[in-house]
C-alpha positions in Angstrom: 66.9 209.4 167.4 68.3 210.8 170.4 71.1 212.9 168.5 68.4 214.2 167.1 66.7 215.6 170.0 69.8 216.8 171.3 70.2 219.3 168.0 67.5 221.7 169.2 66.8 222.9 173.0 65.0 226.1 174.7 67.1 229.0 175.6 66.7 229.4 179.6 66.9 233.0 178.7 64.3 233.5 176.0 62.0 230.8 175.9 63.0 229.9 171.7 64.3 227.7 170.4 67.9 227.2 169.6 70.8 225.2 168.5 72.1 222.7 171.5 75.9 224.0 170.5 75.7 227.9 169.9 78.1 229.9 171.5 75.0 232.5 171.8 71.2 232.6 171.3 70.4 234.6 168.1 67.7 235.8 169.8 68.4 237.2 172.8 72.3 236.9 173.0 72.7 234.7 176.0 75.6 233.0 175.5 76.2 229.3 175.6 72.8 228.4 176.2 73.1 224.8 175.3 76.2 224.6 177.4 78.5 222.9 174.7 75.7 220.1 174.6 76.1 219.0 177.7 73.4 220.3 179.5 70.8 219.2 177.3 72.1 215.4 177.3 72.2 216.0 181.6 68.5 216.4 181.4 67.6 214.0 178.9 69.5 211.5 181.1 67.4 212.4 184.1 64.4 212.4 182.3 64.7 209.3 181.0 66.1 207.5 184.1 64.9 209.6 186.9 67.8 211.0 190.2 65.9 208.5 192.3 66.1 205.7 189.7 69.7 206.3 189.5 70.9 207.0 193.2 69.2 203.8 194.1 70.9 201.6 191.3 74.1 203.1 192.2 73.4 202.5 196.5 71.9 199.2 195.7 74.8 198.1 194.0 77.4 199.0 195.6 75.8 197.7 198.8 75.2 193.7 196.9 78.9 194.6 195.7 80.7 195.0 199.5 78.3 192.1 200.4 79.9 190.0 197.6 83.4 190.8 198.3 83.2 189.4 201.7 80.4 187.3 201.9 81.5 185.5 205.2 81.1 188.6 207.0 77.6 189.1 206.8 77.7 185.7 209.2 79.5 187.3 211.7 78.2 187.7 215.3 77.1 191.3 216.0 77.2 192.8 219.3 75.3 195.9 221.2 72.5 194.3 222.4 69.0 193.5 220.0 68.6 197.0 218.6 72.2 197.0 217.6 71.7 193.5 216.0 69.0 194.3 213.8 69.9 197.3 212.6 73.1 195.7 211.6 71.4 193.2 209.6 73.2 191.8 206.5 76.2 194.3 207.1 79.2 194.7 204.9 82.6 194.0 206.3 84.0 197.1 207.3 87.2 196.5 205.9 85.7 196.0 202.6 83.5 199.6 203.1 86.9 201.4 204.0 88.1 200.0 200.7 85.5 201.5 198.6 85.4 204.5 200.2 84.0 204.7 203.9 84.6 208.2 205.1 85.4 209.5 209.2 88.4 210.8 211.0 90.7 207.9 210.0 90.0 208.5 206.0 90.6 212.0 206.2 93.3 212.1 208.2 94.8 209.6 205.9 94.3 212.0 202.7 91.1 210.7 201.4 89.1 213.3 200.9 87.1 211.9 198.1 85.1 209.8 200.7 83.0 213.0 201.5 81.7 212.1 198.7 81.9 208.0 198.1 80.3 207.3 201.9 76.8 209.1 200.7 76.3 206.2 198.1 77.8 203.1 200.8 75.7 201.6 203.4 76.5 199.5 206.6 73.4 197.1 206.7 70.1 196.3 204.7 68.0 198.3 207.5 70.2 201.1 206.8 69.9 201.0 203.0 66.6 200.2 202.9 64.9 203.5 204.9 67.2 205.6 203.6 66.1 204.9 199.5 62.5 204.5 201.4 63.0 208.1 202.1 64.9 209.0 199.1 61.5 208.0 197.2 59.8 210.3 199.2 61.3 213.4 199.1 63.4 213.6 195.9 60.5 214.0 193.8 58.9 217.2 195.4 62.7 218.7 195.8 63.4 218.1 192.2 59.8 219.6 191.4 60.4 222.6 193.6 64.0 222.6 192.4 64.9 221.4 189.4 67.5 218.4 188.6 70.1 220.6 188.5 70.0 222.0 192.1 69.1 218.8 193.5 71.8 217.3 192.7 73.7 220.1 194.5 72.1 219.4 197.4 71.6 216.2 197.6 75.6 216.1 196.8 76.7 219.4 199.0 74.4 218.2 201.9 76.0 214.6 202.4 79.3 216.0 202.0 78.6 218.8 204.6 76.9 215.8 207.0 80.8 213.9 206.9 82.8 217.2 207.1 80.9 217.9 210.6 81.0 214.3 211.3 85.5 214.3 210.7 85.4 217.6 212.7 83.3 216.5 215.9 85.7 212.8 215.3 83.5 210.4 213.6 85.7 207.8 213.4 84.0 205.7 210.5 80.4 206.6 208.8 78.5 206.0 205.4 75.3 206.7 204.2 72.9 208.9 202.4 71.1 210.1 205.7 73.1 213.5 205.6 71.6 214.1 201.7 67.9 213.0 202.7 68.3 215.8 205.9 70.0 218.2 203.0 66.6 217.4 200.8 64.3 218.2 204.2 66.5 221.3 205.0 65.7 222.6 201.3 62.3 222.2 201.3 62.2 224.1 205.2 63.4 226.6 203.0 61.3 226.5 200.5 58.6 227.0 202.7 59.7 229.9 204.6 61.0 231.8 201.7 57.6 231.0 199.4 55.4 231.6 202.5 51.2 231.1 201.9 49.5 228.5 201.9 51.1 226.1 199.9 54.7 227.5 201.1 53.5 227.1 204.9 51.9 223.6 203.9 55.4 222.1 202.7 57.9 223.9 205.7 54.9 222.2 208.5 55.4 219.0 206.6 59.2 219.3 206.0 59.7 220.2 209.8 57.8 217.2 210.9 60.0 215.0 209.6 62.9 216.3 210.1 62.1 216.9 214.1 60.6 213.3 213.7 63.8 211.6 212.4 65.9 214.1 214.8 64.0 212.5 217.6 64.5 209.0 216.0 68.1 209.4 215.8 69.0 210.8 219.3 67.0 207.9 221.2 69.3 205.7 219.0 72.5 207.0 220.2 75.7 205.5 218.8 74.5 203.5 216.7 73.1 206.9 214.3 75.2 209.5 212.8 73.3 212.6 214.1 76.0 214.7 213.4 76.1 213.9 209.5 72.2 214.2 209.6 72.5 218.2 211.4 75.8 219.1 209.2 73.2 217.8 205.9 69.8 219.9 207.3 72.0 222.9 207.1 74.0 222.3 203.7 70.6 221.6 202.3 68.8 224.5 203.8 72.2 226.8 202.4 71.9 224.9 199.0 68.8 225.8 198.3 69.1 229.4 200.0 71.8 230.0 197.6 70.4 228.0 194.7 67.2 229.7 195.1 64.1 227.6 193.6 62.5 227.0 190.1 59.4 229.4 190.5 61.9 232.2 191.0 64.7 231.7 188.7 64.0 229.4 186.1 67.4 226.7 185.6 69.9 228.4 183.5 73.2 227.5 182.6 74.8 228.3 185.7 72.7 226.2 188.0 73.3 223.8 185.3 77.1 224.3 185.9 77.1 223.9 188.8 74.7 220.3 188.7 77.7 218.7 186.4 80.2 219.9 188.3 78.7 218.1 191.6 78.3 214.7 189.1 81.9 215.2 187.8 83.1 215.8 191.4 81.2 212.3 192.5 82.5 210.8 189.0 86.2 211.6 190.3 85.4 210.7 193.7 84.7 207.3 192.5 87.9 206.8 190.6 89.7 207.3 193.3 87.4 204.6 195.4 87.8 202.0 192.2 91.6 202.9 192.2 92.0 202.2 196.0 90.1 198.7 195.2 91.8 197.7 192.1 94.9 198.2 194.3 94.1 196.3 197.6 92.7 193.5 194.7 95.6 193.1 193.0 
């Protein structure tokens, strides 16, 4: 049933219906609308599953993973005073982390550049995990309604990425986490509202700002213990994303937003093969 649906899709161009694999629309010319079939089955698998769905399966379980591999480190003493202590809660051993692909100074100084890319889906304690998929639940949707699936998962991939390159450059020795993307998904929707302006534009950019100022504030009162560097280098790749990107109500998703979309999942794809090789080898 689901070749099936796959046969047909809408030209981004023209609106009519055409053949998931022709090299142009008979109607309108635009070539390669179905983009050799690939587009159509990147939507359907977002449709079906949902980009929240499927960032949190992957965070979760790679989080219950680390924990598994070193289960005796979750028992260890933690240190920094009470603050420290609870948000540390249930953390992974940091060994284990590096292993699967904990980005900072030392990974890319060491060559590992795929952990720009890795560290967005790792996290370093259940606090940590937990209010960052809290916040994933609450602003992926209106991105990825403003947006499209395509271009948020540009930003949501460009933004974290940008958050660890600042973090290596200002010498961030070890971080993970998705806190960079959920600023990158903030700073896209400060965009959206200036650039839509009226009321409904001027409505989400007052919303968008408030948090973002809010979890600014949050994070410098926490000091050390939060990456606020990762969370200012993500504001701005999202707010450049989605400058560049532009938004659903004035280009409508064609194929090479869409490109760009599975080239972000094929960099993450890659980025993770190079994690599971670095494992498999420390394993065995």
């Amino acid at each position: 049933m689901a070749e099936q649906e796959l046969r047909a899709i809408i030209c981004p161009n023209c609106g009519k219906l055409v053949s998931a694999r022709a090299e142009t629309c008979v109607y309108c010319g635009y070539k390669n609308p179905g983009l050799w079939g690939v587009g159509p089955k990147l939507r359907q698998l977002f449709q079906n599953f949902g980009f929240t769905q499927i960032v949190t399966t992957v965070c979760v379980a790679l989080y219950v993973l680390a924990l598994l591999l070193n289960p005796s480190a979750i028992f260890r003493p933690r240190g920094g005073g009470l603050i420290s202590m609870l948000l540390g809660f249930l953390s992974p051993d940091g060994a284990i982390l590096d292993r699967m692909g904990m980005t900072g100074l030392a990974a890319i100084l060491d060559g590992r550049w795929w952990t720009l890319i890795t560290a967005i889906y790792l996290h370093g304690s259940l606090p940590h995990i937990f209010f960052n998929l809290l916040w994933l639940r609450q602003l992926a949707p209106p991105v990825e309604e403003l947006f499209g699936v395509s271009r948020l998962i540009v930003i949501f991939t460009v933004s974290g990425a940008l958050g660890f390159v600042v973090s290596f450059i200002v010498g961030i020795p070890y971080t993970v986490g998705a806190s960079g993307s959920i600023f990158g998904l903030l700073g896209a929707l400060v965009y959206y509202g200036r650039s839509r302006g009226g009321t409904f534009g001027q409505g989400v950019y007052s919303q968008a700002m408030q948090f973002a100022v809010m979890m600014f504030v949050f994070g410098f009162f926490m000091g050390g213990i939060v990456n606020n560097w990762a969370h200012g280098g993500g504001f701005v790749g999202g707010y450049l994303a989605a400058m560049l990107l532009g938004y659903s109500e004035r280009q409508k998703e064609n194929n090479r937003i869409q490109l760009w979309g599975i080239v972000a999942l094929g960099a993450t794809a890659v980025a993770f093969l190079f994690a599971l090789w670095r494992v498999l080898s420390a394993l065995f």
